[in-house]
MITI-294119 format. One line per 4 residues: number of its first residue (from 1); for each residue x, y, z of C-alpha. Coordinates in nm, 4 decimals, always signed. Example, Ala and Ser with C-alpha at 12.3 -4.5 7.8 and 13.67 -1.06 7.14 Angstrom:
// residues 2
1 = +1.2300,-0.4500,+0.7800; +1.3670,-0.1060,+0.7140
// end
This chain:
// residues 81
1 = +0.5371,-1.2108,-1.1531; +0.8281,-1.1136,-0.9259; +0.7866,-1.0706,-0.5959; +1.0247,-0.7782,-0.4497
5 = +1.1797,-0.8206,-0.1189; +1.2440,-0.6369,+0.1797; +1.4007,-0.6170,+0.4793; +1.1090,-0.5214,+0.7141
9 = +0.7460,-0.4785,+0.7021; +0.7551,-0.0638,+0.7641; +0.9379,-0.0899,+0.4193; +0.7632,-0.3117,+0.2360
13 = +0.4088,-0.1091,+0.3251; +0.6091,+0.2259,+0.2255; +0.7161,+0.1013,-0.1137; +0.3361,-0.0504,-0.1778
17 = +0.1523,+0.2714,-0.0692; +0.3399,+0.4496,-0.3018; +0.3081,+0.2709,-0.5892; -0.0362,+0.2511,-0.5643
21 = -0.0675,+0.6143,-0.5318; +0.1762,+0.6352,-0.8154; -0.0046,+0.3689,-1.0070; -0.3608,+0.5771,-0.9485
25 = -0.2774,+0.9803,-0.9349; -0.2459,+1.0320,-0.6046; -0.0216,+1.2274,-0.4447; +0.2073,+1.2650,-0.0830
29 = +0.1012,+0.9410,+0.0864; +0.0804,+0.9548,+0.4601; +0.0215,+0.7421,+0.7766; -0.1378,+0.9006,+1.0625
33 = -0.2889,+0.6998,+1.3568; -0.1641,+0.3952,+1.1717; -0.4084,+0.5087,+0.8697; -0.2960,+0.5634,+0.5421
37 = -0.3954,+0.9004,+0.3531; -0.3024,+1.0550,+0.0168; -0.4387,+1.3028,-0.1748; -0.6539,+1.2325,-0.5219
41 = -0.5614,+1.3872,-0.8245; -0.6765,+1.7418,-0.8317; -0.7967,+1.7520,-0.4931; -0.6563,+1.9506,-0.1569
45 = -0.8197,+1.7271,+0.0580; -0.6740,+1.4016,+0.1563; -0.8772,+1.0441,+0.1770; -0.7992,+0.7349,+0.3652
49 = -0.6357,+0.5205,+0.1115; -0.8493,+0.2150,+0.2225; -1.1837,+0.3489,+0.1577; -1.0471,+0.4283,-0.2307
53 = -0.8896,+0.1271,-0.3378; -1.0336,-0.1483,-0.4776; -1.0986,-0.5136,-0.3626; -0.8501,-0.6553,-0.6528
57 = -0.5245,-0.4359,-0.5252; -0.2994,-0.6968,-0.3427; +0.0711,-0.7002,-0.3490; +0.2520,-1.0151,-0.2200
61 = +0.6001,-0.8966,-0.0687; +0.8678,-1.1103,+0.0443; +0.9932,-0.9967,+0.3942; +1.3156,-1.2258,+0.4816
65 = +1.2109,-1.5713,+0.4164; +0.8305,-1.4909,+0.4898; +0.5659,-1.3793,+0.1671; +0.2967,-1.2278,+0.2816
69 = +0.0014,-0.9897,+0.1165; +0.0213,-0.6657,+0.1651; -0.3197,-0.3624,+0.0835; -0.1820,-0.0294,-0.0346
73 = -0.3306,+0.0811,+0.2598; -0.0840,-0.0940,+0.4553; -0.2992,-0.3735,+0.6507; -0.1938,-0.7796,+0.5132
77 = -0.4114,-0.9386,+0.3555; -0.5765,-1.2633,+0.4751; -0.3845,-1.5141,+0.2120; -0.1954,-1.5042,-0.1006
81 = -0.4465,-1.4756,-0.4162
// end
């Protein structure tokens, strides 16, 4: 697995919030009060991307020379996996 890299963490939790959504139908991510929304395929209402995901979606990112674990819902993770 490669690990992609990035120059800061705003970036990094961008890129992995939209390929989740990408990855699962869902559609015009968002952050708002430092949650992040999207909305489900078919639906007009948006849903906080943490309460949707499940426990098995972590993304290790390299930011400089750190790696860390990032949730599509932008919050790290507690260790790599």
């Amino acid at each position: 697995m490669t690990i992609p890299q990035y120059a800061d963490l705003r970036s990094a939790i961008d890129d992995i919030c939209q390929a989740w959504c990408q990855a699962n139908g869902y559609t015009d991510p968002f952050c708002r009060n430092g949650e992040w929304w999207a909305f489900p395929p078919h639906s007009v209402m948006p849903v906080q991307i943490k309460t949707v995901m499940g426990a098995d979606c972590y993304y290790p990112v390299k930011i400089g020379p750190l790696t860390l674990t990032i949730w599509p819902d932008g919050t790290l993770a507690s260790a790599l996996e």
